[in-house]
Backbone bond lengths (Angstrom), bond angles and torsions (degrees), N, CA, C in turn:
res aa  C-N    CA-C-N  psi(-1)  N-CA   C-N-CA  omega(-1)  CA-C   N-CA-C  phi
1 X - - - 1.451 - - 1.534 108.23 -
2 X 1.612 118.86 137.97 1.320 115.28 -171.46 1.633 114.24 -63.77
3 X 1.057 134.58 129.08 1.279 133.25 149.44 1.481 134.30 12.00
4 X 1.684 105.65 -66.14 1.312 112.33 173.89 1.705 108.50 -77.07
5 X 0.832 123.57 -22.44 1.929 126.83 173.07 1.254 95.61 -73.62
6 X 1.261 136.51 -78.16 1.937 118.15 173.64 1.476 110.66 -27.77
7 X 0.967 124.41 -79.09 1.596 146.99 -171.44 1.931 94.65 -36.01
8 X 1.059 98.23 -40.79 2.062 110.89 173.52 1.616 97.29 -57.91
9 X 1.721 109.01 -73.20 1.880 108.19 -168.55 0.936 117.83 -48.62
10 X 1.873 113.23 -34.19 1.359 111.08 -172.12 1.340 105.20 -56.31
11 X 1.469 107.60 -68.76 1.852 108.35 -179.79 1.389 129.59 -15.81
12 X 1.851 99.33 -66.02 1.481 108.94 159.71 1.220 131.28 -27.26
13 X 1.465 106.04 -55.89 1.779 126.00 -156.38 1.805 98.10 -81.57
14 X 1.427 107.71 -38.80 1.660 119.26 -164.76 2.166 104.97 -65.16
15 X 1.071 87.67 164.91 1.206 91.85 -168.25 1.634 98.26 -143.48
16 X 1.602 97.99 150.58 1.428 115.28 -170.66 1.590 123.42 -92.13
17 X 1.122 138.17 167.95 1.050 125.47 169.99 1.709 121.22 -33.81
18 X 1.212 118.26 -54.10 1.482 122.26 160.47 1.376 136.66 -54.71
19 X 1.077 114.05 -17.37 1.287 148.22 157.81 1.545 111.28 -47.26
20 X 1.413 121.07 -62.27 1.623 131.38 -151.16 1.626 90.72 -97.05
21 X 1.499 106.82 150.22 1.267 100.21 171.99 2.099 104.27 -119.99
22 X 1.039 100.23 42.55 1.759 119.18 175.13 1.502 109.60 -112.20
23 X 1.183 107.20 113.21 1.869 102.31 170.15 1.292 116.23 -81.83
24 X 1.505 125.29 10.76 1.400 108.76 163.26 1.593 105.62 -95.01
25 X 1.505 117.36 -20.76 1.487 128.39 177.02 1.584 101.64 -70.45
26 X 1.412 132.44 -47.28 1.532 138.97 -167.84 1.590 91.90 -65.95
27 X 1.459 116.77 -43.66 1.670 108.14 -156.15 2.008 79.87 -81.14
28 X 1.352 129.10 -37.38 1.414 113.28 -162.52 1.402 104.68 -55.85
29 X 1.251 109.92 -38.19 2.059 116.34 -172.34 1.359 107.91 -60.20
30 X 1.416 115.40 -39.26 1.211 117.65 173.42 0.902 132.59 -54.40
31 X 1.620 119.47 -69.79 1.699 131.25 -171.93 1.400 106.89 -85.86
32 X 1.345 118.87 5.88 1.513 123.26 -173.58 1.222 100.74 -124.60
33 X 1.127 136.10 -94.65 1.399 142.65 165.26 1.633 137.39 -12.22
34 X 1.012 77.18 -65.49 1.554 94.44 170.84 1.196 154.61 -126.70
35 X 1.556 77.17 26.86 1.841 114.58 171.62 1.408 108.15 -64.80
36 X 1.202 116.65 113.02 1.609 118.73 -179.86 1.839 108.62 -77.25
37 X 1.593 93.08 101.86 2.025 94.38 173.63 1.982 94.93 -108.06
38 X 1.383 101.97 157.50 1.552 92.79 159.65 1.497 114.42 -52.38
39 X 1.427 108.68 172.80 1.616 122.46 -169.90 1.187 94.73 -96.44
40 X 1.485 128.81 30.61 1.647 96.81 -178.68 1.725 104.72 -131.32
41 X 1.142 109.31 169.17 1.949 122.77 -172.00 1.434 104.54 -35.13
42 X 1.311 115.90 148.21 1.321 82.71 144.93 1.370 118.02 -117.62
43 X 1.315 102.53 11.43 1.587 117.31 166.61 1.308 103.73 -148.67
44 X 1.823 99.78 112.73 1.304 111.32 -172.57 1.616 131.10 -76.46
45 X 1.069 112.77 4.05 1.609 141.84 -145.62 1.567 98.34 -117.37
46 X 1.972 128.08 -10.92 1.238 112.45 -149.62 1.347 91.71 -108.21
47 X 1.739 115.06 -171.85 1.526 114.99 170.16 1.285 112.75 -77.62
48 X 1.838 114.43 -36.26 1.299 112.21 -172.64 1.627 118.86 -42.26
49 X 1.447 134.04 -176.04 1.402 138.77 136.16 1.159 124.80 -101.37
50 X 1.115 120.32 153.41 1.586 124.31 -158.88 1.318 127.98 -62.66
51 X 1.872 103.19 -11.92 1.572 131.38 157.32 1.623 116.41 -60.86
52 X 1.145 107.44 -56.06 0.953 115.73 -176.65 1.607 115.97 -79.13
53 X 0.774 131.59 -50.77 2.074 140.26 137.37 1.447 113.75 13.25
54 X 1.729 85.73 -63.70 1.409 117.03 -162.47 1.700 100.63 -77.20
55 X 1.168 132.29 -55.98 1.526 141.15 -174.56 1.545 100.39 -71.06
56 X 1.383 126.58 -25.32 1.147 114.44 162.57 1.223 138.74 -93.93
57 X 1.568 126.81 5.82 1.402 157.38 -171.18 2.127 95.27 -93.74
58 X 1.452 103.13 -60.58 1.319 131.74 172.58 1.750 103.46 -49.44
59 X 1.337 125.55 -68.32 1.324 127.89 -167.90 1.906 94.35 -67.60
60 X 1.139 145.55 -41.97 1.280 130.08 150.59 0.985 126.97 2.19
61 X 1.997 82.34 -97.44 1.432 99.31 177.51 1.417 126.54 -55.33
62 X 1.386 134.39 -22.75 1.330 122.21 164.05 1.015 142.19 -82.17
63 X 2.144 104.51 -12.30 1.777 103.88 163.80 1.326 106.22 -82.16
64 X 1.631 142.58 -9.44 1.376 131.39 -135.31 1.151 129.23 13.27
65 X 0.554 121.22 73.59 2.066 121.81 -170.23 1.906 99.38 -83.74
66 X 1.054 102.39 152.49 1.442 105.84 -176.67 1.769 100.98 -85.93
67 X 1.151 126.47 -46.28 1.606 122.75 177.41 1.723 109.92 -137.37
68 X 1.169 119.45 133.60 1.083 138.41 -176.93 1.639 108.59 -78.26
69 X 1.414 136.54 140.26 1.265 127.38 -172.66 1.464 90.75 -132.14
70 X 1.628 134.76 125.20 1.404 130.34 -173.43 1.636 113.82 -114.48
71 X 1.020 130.09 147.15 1.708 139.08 150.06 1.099 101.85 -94.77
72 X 1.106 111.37 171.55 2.073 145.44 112.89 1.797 93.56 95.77
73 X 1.798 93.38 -156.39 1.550 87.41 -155.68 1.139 112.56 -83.78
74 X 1.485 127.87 12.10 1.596 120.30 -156.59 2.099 79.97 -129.85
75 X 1.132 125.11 39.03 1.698 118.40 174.48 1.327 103.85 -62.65
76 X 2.087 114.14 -54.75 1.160 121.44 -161.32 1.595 107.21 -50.39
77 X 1.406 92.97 -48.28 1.801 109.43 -155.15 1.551 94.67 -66.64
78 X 1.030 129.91 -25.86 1.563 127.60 -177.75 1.136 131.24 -116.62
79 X 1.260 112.72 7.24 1.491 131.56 164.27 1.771 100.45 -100.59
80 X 1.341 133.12 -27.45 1.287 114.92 143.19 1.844 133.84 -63.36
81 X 1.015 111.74 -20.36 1.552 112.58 154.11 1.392 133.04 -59.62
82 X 2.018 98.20 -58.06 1.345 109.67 157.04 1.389 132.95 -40.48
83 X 1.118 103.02 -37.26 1.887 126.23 -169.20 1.532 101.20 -72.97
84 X 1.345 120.11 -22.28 1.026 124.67 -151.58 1.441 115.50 -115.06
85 X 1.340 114.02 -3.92 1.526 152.10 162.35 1.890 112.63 -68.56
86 X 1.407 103.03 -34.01 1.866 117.92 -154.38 1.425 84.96 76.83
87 X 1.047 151.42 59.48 1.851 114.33 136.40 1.945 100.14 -119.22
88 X 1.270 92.98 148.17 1.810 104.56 171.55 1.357 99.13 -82.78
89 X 1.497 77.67 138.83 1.470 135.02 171.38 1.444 141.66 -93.23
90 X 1.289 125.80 107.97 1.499 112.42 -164.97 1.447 96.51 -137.62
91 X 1.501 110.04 110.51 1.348 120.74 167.50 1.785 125.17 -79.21
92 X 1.523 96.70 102.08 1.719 94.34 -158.49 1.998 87.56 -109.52
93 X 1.259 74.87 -176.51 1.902 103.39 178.93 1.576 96.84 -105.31
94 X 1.312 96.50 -172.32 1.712 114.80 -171.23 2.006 113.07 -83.26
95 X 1.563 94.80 -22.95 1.220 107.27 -159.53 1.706 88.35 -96.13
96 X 1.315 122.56 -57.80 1.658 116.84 -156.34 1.836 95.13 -100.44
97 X 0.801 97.29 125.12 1.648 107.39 164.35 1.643 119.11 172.91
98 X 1.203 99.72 142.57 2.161 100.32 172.71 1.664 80.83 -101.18
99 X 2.300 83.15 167.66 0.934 84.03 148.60 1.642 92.41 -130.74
100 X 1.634 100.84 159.56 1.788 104.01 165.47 1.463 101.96 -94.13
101 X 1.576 105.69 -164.44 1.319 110.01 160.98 1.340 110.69 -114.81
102 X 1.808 108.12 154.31 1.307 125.27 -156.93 1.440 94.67 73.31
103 X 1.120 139.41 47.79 2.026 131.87 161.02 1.424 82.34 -96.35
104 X 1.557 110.62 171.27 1.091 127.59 -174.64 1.505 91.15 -157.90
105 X 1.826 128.05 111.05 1.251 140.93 -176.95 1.649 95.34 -87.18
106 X 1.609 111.70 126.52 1.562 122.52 148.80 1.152 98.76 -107.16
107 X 1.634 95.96 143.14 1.642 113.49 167.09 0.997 130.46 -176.57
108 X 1.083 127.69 135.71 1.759 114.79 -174.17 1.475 112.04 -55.05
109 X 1.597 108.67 171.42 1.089 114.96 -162.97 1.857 119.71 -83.32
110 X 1.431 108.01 -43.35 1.267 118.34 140.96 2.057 132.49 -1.82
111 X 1.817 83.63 -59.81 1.823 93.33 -162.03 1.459 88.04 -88.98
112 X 0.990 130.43 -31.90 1.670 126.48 -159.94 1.776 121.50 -61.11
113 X 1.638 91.52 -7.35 1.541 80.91 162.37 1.546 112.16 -102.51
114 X 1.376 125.31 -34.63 1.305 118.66 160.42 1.624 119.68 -37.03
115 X 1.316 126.95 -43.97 1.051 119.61 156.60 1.640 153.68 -46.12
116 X 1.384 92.69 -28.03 1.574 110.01 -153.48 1.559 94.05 -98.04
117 X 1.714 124.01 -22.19 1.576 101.03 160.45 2.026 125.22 -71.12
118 X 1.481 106.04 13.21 1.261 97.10 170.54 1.273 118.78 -88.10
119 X 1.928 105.05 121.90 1.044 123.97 168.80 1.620 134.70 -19.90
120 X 1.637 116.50 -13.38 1.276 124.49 -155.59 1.691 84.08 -105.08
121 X 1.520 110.56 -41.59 1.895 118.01 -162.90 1.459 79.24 -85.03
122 X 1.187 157.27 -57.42 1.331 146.80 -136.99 1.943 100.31 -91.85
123 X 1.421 115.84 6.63 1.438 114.51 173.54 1.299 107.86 -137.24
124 X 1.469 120.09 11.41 1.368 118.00 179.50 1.568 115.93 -103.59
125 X 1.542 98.52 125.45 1.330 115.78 -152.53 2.091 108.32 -77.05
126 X 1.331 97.37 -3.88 1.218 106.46 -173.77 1.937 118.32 -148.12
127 X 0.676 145.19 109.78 1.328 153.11 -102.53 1.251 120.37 166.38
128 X 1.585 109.48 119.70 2.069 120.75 176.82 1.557 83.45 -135.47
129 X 1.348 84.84 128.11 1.716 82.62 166.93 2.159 96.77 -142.49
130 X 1.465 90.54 116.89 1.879 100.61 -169.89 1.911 103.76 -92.83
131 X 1.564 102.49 105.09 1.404 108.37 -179.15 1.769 100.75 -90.77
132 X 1.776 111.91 123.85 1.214 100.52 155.60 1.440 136.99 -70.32
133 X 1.316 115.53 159.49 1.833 109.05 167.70 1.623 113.46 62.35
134 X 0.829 119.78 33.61 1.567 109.02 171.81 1.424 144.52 -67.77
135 X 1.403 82.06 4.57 1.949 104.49 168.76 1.586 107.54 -122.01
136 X 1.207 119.95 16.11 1.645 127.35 -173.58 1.465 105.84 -60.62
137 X 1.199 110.46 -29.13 2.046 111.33 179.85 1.552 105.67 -173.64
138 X 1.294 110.30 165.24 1.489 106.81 174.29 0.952 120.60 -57.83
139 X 2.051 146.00 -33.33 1.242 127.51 162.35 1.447 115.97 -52.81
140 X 1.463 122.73 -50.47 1.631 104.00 -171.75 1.674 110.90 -58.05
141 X 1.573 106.49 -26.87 1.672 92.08 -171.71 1.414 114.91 -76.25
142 X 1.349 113.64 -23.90 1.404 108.21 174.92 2.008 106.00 -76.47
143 X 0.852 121.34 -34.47 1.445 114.48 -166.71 2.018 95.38 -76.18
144 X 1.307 108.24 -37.27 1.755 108.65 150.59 1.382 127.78 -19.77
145 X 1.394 104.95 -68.97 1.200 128.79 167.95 1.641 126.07 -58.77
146 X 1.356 112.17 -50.13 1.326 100.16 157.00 1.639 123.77 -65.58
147 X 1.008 118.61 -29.88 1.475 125.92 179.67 1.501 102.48 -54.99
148 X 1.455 105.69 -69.35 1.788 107.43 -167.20 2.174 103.08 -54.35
149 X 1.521 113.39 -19.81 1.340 89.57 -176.22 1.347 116.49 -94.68
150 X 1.368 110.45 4.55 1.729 116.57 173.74 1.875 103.80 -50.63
151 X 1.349 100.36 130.57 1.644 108.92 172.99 1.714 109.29 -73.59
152 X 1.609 113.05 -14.58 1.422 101.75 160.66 1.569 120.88 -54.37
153 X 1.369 130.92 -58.20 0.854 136.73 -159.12 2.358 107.95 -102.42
154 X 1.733 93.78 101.50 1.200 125.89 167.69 1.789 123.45 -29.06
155 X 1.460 90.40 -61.85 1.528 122.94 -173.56 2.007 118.26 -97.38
156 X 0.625 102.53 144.93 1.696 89.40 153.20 1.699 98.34 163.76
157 X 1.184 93.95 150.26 2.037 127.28 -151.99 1.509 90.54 -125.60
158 X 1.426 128.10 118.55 0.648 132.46 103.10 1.998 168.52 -72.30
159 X 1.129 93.18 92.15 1.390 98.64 -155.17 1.718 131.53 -95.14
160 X 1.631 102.12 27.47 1.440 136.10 -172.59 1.439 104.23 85.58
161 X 1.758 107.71 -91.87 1.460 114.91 170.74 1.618 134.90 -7.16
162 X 1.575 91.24 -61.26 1.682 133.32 -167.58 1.384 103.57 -106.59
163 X 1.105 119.35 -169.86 1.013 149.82 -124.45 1.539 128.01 158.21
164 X 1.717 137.97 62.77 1.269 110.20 172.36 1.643 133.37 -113.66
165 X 1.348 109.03 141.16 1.555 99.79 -169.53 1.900 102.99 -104.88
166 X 1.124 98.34 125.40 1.474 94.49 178.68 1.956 116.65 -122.76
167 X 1.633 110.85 146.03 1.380 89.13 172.33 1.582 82.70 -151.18
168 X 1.613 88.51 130.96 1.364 108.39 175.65 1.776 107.80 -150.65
169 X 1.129 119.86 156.80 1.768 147.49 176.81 1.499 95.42 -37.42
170 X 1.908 114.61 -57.31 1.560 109.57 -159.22 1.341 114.64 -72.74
171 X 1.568 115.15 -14.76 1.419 112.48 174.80 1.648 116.87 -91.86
172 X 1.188 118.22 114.46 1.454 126.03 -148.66 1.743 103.81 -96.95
173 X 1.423 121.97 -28.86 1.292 129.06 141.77 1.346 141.18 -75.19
174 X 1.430 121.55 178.28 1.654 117.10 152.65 1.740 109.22 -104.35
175 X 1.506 105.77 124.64 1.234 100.27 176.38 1.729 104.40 -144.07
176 X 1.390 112.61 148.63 1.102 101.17 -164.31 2.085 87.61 -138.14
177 X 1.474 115.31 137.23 1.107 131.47 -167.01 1.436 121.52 -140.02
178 X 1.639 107.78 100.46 1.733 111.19 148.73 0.670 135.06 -52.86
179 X 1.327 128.92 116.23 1.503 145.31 -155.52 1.815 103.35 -116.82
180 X 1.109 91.64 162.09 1.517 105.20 -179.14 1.937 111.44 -137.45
């Protein structure tokens, strides 16, 4: 199915701040979503678009995470955003990496299952992990899909662009939410 016809259901299917009945989901639409920044780069030089820049500058600032842990091909391009926040940055591989608490994993959608058998993510009681592109082609959407039904992960936002899977104590269900 073409791209822009998904990118249509999602709309349909997604739901607005009024929509969700979670106040950490109502405050995400807010300070994320529909935070009005100008439309433009903020690094004009990267792969991202300035949409996407922008929703990821925003999803930052609203988890605060104390250090950012990155994959895949877009680390550079988003570890200059990150960088650009004050929070550290550590561009690792699949094989070497901690995690602390408060990390916040970017990564494409692709690496995130190579990742997720490490012993450190598979015992960590608290956990954001921000997948880019998750509608980029039919493999990422299906490996999407397996991702959001893992019983590790509590939470998870889909928000076209993004992608987030979260598992933490305060979320007492599994709920998973299209966002707009």
């Amino acid at each position: 199915m073409k791209k822009s016809l998904k990118f249509a259901q999602h709309l349909m299917k997604a739901k607005g701040r009024h929509g969700t009945h979670s106040p950490f989901v109502y405050a995400f639409v807010e300070e994320v979503l529909r935070k009005k920044n100008k439309k433009q780069s903020l690094f004009t030089d990267d792969i991202l678009p300035a949409k996407q820049q922008q929703l990821l500058a925003n999803t930052i600032a609203f988890l605060k995470p104390e250090r950012i842990v990155l994959f895949g091909n877009n680390a550079t391009a988003i570890s200059k955003i990150a960088q650009s926040s004050g929070i550290e940055v550590q561009i690792a591989n699949t094989n070497t990496f901690t995690i602390q608490h408060n990390d916040v994993i970017i990564a494409d959608v692709e690496l995130a299952k190579s990742f997720l058998s490490n012993p450190e993510i598979q015992q960590a009681k608290q956990l954001a992990i921000l997948l880019h592109s998750p509608h980029s082609n039919a493999d990422t959407e299906r490996i999407w899909s397996e991702l959001i039904a893992l019983e590790q992960f509590n939470m998870t936002l889909d928000y076209w662009h993004f992608g987030l899977l979260m598992s933490s104590p305060d979320f007492k269900i599994k709920q998973h939410f299209l966002l707009r």
